[in-house]
N, C-alpha and C positions, 0 to 999 in steps of 0.2 A: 454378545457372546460371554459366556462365565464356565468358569471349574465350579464344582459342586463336590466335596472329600464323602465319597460313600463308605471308605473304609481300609483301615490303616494297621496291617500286621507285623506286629512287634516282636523281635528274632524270628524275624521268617527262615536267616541263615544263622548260622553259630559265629558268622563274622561278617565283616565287611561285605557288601552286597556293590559290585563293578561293572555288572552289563543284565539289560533286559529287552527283552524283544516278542512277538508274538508271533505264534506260532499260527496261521491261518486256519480259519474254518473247513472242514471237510463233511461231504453226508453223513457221515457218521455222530461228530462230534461238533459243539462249536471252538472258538478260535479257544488255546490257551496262550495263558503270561507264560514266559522263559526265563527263567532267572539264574546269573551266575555269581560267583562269590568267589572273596580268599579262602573261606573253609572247607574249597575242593573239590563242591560240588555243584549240580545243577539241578533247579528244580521245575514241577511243571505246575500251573495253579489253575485254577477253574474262575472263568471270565467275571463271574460276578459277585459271588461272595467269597476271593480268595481260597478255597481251600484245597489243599494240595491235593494233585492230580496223579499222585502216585508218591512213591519213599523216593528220598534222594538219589539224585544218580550221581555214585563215584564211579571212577577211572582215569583222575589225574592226581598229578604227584604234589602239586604247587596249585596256588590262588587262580580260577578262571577268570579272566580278564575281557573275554568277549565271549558272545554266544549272536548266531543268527539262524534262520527258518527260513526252507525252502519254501516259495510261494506257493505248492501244492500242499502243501501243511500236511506232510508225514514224513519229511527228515527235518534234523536241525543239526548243528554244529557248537562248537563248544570251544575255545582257543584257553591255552592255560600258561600262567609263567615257567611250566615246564617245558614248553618248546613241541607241544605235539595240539595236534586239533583232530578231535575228535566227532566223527561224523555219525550219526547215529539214530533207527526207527523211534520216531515219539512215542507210538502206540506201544512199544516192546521193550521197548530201551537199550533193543540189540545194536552192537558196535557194527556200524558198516565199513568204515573204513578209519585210519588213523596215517593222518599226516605230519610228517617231523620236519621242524623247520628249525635254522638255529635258532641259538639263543638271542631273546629281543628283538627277533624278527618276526612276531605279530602281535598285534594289538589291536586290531578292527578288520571287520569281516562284513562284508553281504553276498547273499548271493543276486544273480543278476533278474530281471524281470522274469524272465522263460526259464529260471532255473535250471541253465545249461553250465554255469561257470559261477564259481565262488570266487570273489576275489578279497586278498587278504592283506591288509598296509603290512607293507615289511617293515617297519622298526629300523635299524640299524643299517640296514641294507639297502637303504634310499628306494624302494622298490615297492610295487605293488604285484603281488604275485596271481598268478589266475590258474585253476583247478578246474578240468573237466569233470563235471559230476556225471558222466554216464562210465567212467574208466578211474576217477578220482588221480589223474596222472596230473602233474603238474604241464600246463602246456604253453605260458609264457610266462617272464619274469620282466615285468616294465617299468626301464629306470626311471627316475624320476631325476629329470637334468638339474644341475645348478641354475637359476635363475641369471640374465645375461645382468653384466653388470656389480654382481656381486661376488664378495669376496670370497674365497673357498678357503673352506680351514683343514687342516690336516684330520684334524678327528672326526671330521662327515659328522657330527653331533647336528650342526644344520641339516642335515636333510634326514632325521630322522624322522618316518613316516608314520604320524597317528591314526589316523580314520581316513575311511573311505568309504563312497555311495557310489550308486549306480541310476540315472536319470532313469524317470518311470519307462520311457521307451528303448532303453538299453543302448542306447548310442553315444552315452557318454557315461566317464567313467571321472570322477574328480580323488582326487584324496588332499588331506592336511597334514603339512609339516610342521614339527618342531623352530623353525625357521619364522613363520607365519604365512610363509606361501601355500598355493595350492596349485596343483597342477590338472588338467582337465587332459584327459584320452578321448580319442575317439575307440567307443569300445569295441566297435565291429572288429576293426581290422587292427585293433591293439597297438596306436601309434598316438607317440605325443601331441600334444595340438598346440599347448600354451600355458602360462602361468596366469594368476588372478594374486594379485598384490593388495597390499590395505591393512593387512592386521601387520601387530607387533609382538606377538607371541605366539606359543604352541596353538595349534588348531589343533582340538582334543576331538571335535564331532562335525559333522555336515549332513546335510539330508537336501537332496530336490524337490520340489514343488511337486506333488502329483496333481496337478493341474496344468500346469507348464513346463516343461521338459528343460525348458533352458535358465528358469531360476534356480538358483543354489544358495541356502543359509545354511549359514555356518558361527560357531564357537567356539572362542579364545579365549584364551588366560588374560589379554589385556583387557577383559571384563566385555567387549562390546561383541554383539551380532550383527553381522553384515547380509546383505544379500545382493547377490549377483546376476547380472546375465553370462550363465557358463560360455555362452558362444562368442557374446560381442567384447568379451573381455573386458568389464566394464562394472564398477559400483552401480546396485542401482540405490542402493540406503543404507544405511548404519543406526543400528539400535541401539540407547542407554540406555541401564537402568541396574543392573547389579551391581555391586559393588568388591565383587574378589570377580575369581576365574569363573567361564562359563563354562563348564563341563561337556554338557549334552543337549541336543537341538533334535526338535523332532516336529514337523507339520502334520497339521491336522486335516483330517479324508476329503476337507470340504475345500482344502485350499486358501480359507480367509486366515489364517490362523497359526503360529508356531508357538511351542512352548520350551522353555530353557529349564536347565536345573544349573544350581551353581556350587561353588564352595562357600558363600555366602549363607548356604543352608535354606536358599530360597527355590520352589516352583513359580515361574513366571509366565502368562501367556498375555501374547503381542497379538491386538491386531493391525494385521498388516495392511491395511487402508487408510487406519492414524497413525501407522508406524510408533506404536510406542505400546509399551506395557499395560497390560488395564487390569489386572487381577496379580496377587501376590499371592500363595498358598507358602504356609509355615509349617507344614508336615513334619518335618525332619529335623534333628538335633543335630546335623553334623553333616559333611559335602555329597551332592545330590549328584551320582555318576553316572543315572539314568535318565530319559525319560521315554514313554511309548506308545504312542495310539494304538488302538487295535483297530486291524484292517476292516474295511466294510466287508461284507460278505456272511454268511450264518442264515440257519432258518431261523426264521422270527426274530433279526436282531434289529432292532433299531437306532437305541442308543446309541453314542460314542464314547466308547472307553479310554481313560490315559491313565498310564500305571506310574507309577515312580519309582527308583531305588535309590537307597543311600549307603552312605559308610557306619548309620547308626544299628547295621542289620535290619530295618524294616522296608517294607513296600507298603507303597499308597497308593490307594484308587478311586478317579474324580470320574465323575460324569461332564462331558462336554457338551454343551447345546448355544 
């Protein structure tokens, strides 16, 4: 397996570039890149030689910090350090809905496999929150417990919640803390299940296996990637090989395969059979807060696409094989 840099845009934003995602293929069109930034806006890119899929789209006040895509690929959403998330047609760029959350209560978003429910890490609120996308009404807010054992501090600074996935068959729900813990939901019935222990820092990213429902990789600040069985509660290995924080974890369509970005400035992809690193991509001058496959799916597509984002304002795009 190898990355392959097909091509690498330079101020794609007018600043800092913080979340990236895709937006899936539809009859119409194929899949696009999602891109958000500190400079307020979001953009949409054309799968293969980058080039913007339309003028920026503003309507936040502050840095967008997350963005994710309905798995029917014609809404996406947009989360901002303004405190509002903004839902909205890809094709039009019309506003569908706008959701207000306080301040520092989001910071990662997906929605779930059947695109019924958005769920969003609350930040400061220990909480992962869940949004019906047929009413856009908030319809639970799911704490996320102290871990047994551990000490609780007055400022909940531990349990503030970074990222959150959704297992491919939507029956679990995991997110990362600040803390290094992660907590696993069952997502049907929106009820705690357990903690997953092991790291020593923020868990900034996580992503499931779409191969197996019950692995979970995830990314720490204490530089290593871990992988789990979300059910058995259990390590099943830990990865070296960056050298600062891991920002973003993202698995590849085929399942042999994950890629990291870090503050190290580095693209990394692991396979997961020799458990360890086998390609380094040096794209980026500065910390790498994205990474993203593009989903299978598309007439005529074959390929596999992985995009990148950095803080140096640029996106990169590798072919996977």
């Amino acid at each position: 397996m190898k990355l392959a840099g097909l091509k690498t845009v330079e101020n794609a934003h007018d600043q800092s570039i913080w979340a990236a995602a895709w937006v899936p293929a539809t009859e119409e069109r194929p899949a696009l890149l999602l891109t958000g930034s500190l400079d307020e806006t979001v953009r949409l890119w054309r799968p293969d030689e980058l080039a913007p899929a339309g003028p920026p789209s503003r309507g936040h006040a502050l840095g967008v910090i997350s963005v994710a895509a309905h798995p029917a690929g014609t809404v996406a959403a947009s989360a901002s350090l303004d405190s509002f998330i903004r839902v909205f047609d890809v094709g039009s760029n019309a506003s569908i809905a706008t959701l207000e959350v306080p301040p520092s209560e989001v910071w990662s978003m997906q929605f779930d496999p059947k695109g019924t429910v958005l769920a969003v890490a609350g930040g400061s609120s220990a909480s992962v929150k869940l949004w019906d996308t047929s009413t856009w009404q908030l319809i639970s807010n799911l704490a996320v417990p102290h871990p047994e054992g551990a000490r609780s501090d007055r400022t909940g600074s531990g349990k503030f919640v970074l990222s959150v996935a959704w297992s491919p068959d939507g029956k679990r729900l995991a997110c990362g803390s600040m803390d290094g813990t992660i907590a696993v939901f069952d997502g049907a019935h929106a009820k705690f299940l357990h903690h997953l222990d092991g790291h020593s820092g923020p868990v900034r990213s996580l992503v499931f296996s779409p191969v197996d429902p019950r692995v979970l990789f995830t990314a720490c600040d204490d530089t290593h990637v871990r992988i789990y069985d979300a059910d058995g509660k259990s390590i099943v290995g830990a990865m070296s090989g960056h050298v600062s924080w891991v920002l973003t974890v993202d698995a590849s369509p085929d399942g042999a395969a994950i890629v990291t970005g870090s503050s190290d400035k580095t693209v990394r992809l692991w396979d997961l059979s020799m458990r360890a690193a086998v390609q380094t991509m040096t794209n980026h001058s500065a910390h790498v807060w994205g990474v993203a496959f593009r989903p299978p799916g598309g007439t005529g597509v074959r390929a596999v696409r992985l995009a990148s984002v950095s803080d140096d304002n640029s996106i990169s795009l590798y072919d996977y094989s």
